[in-house]
C-alpha positions as CSV (number, residue, x, y, z in Angstrom):
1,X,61.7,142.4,58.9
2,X,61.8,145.2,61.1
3,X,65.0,146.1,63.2
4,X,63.2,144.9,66.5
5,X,62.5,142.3,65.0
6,X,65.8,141.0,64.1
7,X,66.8,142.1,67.8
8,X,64.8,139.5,69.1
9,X,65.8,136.9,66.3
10,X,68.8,137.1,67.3
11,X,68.8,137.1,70.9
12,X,66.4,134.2,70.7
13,X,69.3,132.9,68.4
14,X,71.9,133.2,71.4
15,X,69.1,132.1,73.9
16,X,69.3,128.9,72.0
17,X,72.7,128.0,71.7
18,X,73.2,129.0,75.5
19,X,70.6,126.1,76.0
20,X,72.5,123.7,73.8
21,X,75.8,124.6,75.3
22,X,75.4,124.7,79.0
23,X,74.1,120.9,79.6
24,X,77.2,119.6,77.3
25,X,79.6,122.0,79.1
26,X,78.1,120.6,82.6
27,X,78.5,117.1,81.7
28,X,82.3,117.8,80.2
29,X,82.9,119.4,83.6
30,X,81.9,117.0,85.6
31,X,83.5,114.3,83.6
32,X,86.7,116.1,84.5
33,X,86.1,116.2,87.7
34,X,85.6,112.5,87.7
35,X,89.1,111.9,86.1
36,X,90.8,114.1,88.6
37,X,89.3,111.8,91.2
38,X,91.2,109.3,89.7
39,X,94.2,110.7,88.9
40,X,94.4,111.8,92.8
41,X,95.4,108.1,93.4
42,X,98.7,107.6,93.9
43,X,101.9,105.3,95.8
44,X,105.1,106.4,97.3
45,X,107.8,104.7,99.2
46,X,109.3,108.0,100.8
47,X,105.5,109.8,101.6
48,X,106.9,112.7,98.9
49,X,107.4,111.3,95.7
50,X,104.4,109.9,94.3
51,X,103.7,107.3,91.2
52,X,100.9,105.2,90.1
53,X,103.5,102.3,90.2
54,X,105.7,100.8,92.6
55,X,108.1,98.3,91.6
56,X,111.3,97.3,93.3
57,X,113.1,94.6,95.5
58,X,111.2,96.6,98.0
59,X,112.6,93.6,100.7
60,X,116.5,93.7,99.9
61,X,119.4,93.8,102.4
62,X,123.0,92.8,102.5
63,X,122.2,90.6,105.3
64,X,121.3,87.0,104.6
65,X,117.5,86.3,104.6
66,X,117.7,82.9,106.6
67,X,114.4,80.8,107.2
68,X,112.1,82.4,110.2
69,X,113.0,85.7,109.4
70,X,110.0,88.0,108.3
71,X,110.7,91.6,107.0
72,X,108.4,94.1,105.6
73,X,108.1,97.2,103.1
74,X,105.6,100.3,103.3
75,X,103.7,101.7,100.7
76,X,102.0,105.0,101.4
77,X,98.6,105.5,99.1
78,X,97.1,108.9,99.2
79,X,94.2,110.7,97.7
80,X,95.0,114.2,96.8
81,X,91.2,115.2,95.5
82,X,88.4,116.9,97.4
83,X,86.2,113.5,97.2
84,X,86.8,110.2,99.2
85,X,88.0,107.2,96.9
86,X,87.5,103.6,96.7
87,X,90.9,102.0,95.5
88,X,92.3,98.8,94.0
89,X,95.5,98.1,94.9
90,X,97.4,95.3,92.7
91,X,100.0,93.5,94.9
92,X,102.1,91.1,92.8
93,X,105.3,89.0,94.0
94,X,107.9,88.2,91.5
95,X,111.2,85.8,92.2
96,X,113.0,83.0,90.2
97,X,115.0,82.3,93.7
98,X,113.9,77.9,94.0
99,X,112.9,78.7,97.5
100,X,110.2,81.0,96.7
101,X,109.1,79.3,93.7
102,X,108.9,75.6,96.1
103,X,106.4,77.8,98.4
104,X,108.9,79.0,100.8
105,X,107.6,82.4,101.6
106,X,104.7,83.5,102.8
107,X,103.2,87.3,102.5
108,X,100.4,89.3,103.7
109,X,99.0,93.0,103.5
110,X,98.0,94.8,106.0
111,X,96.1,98.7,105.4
112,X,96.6,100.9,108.2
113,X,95.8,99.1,111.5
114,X,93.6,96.7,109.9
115,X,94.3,92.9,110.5
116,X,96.9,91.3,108.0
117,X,95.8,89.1,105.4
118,X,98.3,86.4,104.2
119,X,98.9,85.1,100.5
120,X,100.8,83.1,98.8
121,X,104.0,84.6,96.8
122,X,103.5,81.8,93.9
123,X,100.0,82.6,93.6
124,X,98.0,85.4,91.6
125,X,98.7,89.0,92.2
126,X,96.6,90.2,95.1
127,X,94.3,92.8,95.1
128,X,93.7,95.1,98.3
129,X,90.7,97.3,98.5
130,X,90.9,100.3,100.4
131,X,87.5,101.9,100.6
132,X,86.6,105.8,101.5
133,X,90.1,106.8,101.7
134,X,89.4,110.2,102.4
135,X,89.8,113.8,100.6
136,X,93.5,114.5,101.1
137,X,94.9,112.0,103.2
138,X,97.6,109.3,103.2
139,X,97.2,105.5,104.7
140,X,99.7,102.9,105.2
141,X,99.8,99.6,103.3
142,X,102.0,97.0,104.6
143,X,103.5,94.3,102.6
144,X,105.3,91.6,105.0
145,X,107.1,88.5,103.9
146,X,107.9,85.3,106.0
147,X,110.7,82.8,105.1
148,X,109.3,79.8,106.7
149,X,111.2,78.6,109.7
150,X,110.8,75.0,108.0
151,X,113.2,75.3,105.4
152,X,116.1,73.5,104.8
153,X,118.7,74.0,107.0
154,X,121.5,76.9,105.1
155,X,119.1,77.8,102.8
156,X,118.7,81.4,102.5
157,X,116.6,83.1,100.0
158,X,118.3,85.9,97.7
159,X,116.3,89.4,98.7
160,X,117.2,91.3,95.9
161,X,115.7,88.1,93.5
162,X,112.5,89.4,95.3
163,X,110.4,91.9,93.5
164,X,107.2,93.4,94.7
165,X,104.8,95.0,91.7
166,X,102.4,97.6,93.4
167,X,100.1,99.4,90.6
168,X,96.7,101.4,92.1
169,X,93.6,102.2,90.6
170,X,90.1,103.7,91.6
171,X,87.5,106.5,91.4
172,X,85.1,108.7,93.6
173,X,83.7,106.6,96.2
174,X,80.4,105.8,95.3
175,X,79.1,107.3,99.4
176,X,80.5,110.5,98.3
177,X,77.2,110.4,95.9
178,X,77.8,112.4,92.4
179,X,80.5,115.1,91.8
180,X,78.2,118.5,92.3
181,X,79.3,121.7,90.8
182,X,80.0,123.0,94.0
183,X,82.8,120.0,94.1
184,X,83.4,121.0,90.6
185,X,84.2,124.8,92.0
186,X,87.7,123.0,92.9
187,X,88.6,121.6,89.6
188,X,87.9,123.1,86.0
189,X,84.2,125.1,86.6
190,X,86.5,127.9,85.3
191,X,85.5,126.2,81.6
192,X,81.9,126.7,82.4
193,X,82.1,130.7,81.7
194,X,84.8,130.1,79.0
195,X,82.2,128.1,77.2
196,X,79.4,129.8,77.6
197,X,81.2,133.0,76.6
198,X,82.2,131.4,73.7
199,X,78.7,130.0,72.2
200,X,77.3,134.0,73.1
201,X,79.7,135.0,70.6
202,X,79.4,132.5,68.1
203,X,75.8,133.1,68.1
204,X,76.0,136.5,67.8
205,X,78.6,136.5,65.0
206,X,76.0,134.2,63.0
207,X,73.3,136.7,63.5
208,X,75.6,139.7,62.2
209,X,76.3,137.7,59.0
210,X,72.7,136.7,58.5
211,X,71.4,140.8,58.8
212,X,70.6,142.4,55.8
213,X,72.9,144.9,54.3
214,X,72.4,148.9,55.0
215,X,72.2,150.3,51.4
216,X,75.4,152.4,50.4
217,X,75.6,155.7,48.9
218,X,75.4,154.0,45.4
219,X,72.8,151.3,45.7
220,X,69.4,151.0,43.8
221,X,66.7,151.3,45.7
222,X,64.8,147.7,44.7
């Protein structure tokens, strides 16, 4: 085969692996775009540390809680990615305090300056959806809880016996459409060259190694 020849072998060689490479590295780029989304979910307490978790006796005090008395904790959630999110937001209510476990407190969510909406402590964890949080911004979730005014008279409930369990989940909003390279640009499209780069010189490694050998000095001519 003449040396032209093998010129365009082998750059139809790296023509083909470019071909093979660059759907796979699109799809592992976008898939990591994806994650970030996810990851970008988080809950804080303070608005500056941020966890996927929250859980504390978010309602304690060293006053009494004594029947009538409502009090309330906030839990910021915040999307730090370039995409709006659609989030799940698992509220859960623990105690072993009698009064809470006879049905003595009531609770209720509220997300930013949407109505509340009540549930029971004793019940299942509740979940709170928060759709199309948007690209880099925080919302308010508040968690209230009501001693009824109806309970026996000197009963008090123990706040610090009072745990609340906050734990968030979610992905790209499904009205932000799919994740587009130019949405990719902010995450890791820096693989895309790496890649790409990478399979050029694989390919062109393999052709070297497959050329024949220039006779030496010493050969015999077959």
């Amino acid at each position: 085969m003449s040396a032209m020849g093998r010129s365009y072998r082998g750059l139809g060689l790296v023509g083909l692996m470019l071909l093979v490479v660059a759907p796979l590295t699109l799809f592992a780029v976008l898939s990591l775009f994806e994650d970030e989304s996810a990851d970008a979910i988080r809950l804080s307490l303070d608005g500056e540390h941020w966890t996927e978790a929250v859980d504390g006796d978010l309602f304690a005090s060293e006053q009494p809680w004594l029947p009538g008395e409502t009090r309330s904790a906030i839990v910021y959630v915040r999307n730090s990615g370039p995409a709006p999110v659609d989030a799940d937001v698992t509220v859960d209510c623990r105690s072993t305090d009698q009064v809470v476990l006879d049905g003595g407190l009531a609770l209720a969510t509220q997300v930013g300056r949407e109505p509340a909406v009540p549930f029971s402590a004793e019940m299942d964890p509740r979940k709170v959806r928060i759709e199309g949080l948007a690209a880099d911004s925080t919302l308010p979730l508040t968690v209230t809880a009501t001693f009824a005014g109806t309970g026996p008279v000197g009963a008090t409930i123990d706040s610090h016996d009072v745990r609340l369990a906050l734990r968030i989940r979610g992905a790209r909003s499904e009205d932000a459409g799919p994740p587009s390279l130019l949405d990719a640009a902010g995450a890791q499209l820096w693989l895309a060259p790496v890649l790409l780069v990478a399979a050029a010189g694989v390919a062109l490694r393999v052709q070297a190694r497959r050329a024949p050998r220039p006779p030496g000095p010493g050969d015999t001519p077959r």
